[in-house]
Every structure is written in structure tokens, then in C-alpha cells.
C-alpha positions in Angstrom: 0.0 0.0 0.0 1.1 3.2 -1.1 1.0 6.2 1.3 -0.7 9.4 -0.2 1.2 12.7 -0.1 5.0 11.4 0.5 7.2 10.9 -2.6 8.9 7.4 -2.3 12.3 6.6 -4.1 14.5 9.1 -5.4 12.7 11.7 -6.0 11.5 12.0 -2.5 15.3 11.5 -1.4 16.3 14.1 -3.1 13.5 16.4 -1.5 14.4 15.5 1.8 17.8 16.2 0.9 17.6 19.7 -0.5 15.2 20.9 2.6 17.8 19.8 5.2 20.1 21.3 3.2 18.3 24.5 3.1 17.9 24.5 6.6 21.8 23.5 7.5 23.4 25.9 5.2 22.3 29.4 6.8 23.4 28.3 10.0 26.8 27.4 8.3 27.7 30.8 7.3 25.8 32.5 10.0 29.4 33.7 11.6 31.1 35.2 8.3 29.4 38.1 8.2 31.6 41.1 8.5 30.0 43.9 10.7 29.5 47.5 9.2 32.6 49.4 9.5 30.6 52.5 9.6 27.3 51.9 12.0 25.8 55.2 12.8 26.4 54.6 16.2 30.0 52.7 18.2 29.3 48.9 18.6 30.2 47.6 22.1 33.7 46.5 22.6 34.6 47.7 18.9 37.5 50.5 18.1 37.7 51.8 14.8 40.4 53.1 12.5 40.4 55.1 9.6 43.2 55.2 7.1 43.0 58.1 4.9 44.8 60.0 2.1 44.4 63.9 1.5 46.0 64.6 -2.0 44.8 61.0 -3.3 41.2 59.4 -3.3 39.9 56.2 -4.8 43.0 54.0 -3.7 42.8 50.5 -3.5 43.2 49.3 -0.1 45.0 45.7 1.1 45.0 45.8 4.9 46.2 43.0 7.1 46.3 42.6 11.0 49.6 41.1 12.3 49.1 38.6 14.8 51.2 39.3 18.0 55.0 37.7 18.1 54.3 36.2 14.7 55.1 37.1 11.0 51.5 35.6 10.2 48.8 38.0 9.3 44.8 38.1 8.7 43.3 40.6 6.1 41.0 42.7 7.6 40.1 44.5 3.9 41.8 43.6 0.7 39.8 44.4 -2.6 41.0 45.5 -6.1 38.3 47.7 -6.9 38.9 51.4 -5.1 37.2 52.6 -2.1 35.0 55.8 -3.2 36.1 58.4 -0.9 40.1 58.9 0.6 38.8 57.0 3.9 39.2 53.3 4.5 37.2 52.2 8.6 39.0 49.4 10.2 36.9 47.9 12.7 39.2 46.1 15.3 38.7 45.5 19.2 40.0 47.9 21.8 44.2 47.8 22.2 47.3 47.8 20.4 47.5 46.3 17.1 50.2 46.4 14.1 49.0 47.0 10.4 50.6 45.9 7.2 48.9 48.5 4.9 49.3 48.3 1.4 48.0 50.1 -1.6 46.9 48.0 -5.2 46.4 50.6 -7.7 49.4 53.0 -7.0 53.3 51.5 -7.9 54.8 51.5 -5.2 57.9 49.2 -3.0 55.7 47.2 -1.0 53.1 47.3 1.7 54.5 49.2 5.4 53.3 48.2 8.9 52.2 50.5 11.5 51.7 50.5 15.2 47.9 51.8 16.3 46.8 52.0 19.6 42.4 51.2 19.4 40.0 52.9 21.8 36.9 51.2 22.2 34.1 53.7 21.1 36.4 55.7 19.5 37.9 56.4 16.1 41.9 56.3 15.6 42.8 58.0 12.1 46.1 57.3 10.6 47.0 59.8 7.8 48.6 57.9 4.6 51.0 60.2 2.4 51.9 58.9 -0.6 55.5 60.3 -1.4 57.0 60.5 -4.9 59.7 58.1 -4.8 60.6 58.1 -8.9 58.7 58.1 -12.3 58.4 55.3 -14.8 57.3 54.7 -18.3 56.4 51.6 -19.5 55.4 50.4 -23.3 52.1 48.5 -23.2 51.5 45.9 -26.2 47.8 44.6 -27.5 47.5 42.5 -29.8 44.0 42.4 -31.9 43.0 39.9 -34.3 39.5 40.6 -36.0 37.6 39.3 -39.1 38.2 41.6 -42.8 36.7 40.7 -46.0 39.8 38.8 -46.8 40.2 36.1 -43.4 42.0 38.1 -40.4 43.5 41.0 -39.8 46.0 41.5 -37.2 47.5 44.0 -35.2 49.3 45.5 -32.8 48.8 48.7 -30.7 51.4 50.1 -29.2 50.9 52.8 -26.0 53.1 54.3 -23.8 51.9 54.8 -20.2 54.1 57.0 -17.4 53.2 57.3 -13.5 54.9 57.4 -10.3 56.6 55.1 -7.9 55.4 56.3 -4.6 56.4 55.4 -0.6 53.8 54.7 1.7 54.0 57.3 4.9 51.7 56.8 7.5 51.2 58.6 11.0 48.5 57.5 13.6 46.6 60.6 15.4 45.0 61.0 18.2 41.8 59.1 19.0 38.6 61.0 18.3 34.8 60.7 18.9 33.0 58.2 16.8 31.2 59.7 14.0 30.4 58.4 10.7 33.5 58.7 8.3 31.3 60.9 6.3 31.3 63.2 9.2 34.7 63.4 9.9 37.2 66.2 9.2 39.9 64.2 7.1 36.8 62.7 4.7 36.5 64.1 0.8 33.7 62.9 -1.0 34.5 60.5 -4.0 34.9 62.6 -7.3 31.7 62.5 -9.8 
């Protein structure tokens, strides 16, 4: 006798499958969540640092905690596409941590580490200078192949691109009062 309303076989295994599935993986990946950096208000046992730049905006950022008397490090913000704005919020617990900081889109000799003493409640900026170390210019090859009336054409542009080479300088100030990073002195507004 056949029961009505349950699926036998595999069908119904792979039902039963899926739903526990469902139900298992939210509480797999309930604890990756990153908290806001920027809440409107200070979360509870939560410090904050803000890196910024004043004469550059729209860096991209690659920010890693060293781990105490250890040469291993966590990334607490590493992403290739540039943060709108000059500011870049840490969020970090209270006491004293050390910061390799390093910056994707701008040549430059490697990522520098800093010393930062957190506040909880508070915000701790460090200012970043970027300081002209040398200039470059580098030849940049792209090679196109597209259809013509008679097969392929190819072809080969040729462009020249200069920049800088630039150090990494960084200071830590003073703590201040939380406020949004919008709020704060040091923030420029990304360029339209």
C-alpha cells in the first residue's frame, strides 16, 4: 500500500535532501558576516580606525592585522576595486595592534606596517601620504586579431603609459569621537 502525499524513491530522497540542506546551510555561514565598518552609532567592545589619504582618493586598499610575536597576518580589507572616498574604517577591538597597509592601484615598494593603539568607542585615524619616490614609463602591447573581407587581420597597438613610484608614509593621530567617516574632518567625497 502506497502512502498518499509522500514521494517514495529518489525523488522524494532528493526532496528531503535539498530541505535539510536549506535548513543547514544558513546556519553554516551565519558567523562570516563582517560587521558594518561604519554603523551610525559605536558597537560595544569595537574600536575603529580610519586610514586616509588627502591629496589621493579612490585607492585600493590591502589591509592585514599582524598577529602578536608572529610574522602571520589576517586581512582585515583587501579588494582591487577602489574605495569611493580617501577614507578606509577598520573595525578592530580595543588595544594595540600592528597594520601591514598596502596600496593595489598605485606602484609602489611594498606594503609598510604600523603601530595603532584602538580605543573602544572611539575612532583612531592614521593619515597615509603617498611620497613621490621616482617616475616610470612603460610600453604596453595589444595585440587584436579581428575578421576583414579577406580572413583576419591582425594588429598590434602600441601605447606608452608613465606614472609614479610612490612610498607609503603613515602617521597614527590622536583618537577621536565616533562619527560616521562621512562626518569626519579628514573625509573628501568621492569625485563625480
Amino acid at each position: 500500500m502506497k502512502r498518499k502525499g509522500r514521494v517514495s524513491g529518489w525523488v522524494g530522497a532528493i526532496n528531503r535532501s535539498a530541505f535539510s540542506g536549506a535548513l543547514i546551510f544558513p546556519l553554516l555561514f551565519a558567523g562570516c558576516a563582517t560587521p558594518d565598518p561604519n554603523p551610525p552609532a559605536p558597537l560595544a567592545r569595537t574600536g575603529y580606525v580610519d586610514f586616509y589619504c588627502e591629496t589621493t582618493g579612490d585607492l585600493s586598499w590591502d589591509v592585514s592585522l599582524k598577529k602578536p610575536n608572529s610574522d602571520k597576518t589576517k586581512t582585515a580589507y583587501s579588494e582591487y576595486r577602489p574605495v569611493p572616498g580617501n577614507v578606509l574604517r577598520i573595525a578592530v577591538p580595543p588595544g594595540n595592534h600592528r597594520f601591514v597597509v598596502g596600496i593595489f592601484n598605485r606602484a609602489n615598494p611594498g606594503p609598510e606596517e604600523i603601530d595603532v593603539t584602538v580605543e573602544e568607542a572611539k575612532v583612531t585615524p592614521v593619515k597615509v601620504e603617498l611620497k613621490p619616490l621616482a617616475s616610470y614609463t612603460a610600453n604596453k602591447k595589444v595585440y587584436r586579431f579581428g575578421g576583414s573581407s579577406k580572413g583576419y587581420a591582425k594588429g598590434t597597438k602600441i601605447s606608452t603609459e608613465q606614472g609614479e613610484i610612490v612610498d607609503i608614509v603613515m602617521q597614527p593621530e590622536p583618537a577621536q569621537s565616533y562619527e560616521r567617516k562621512e562626518r569626519m574632518a579628514y573625509f573628501q567625497a568621492p569625485a563625480q
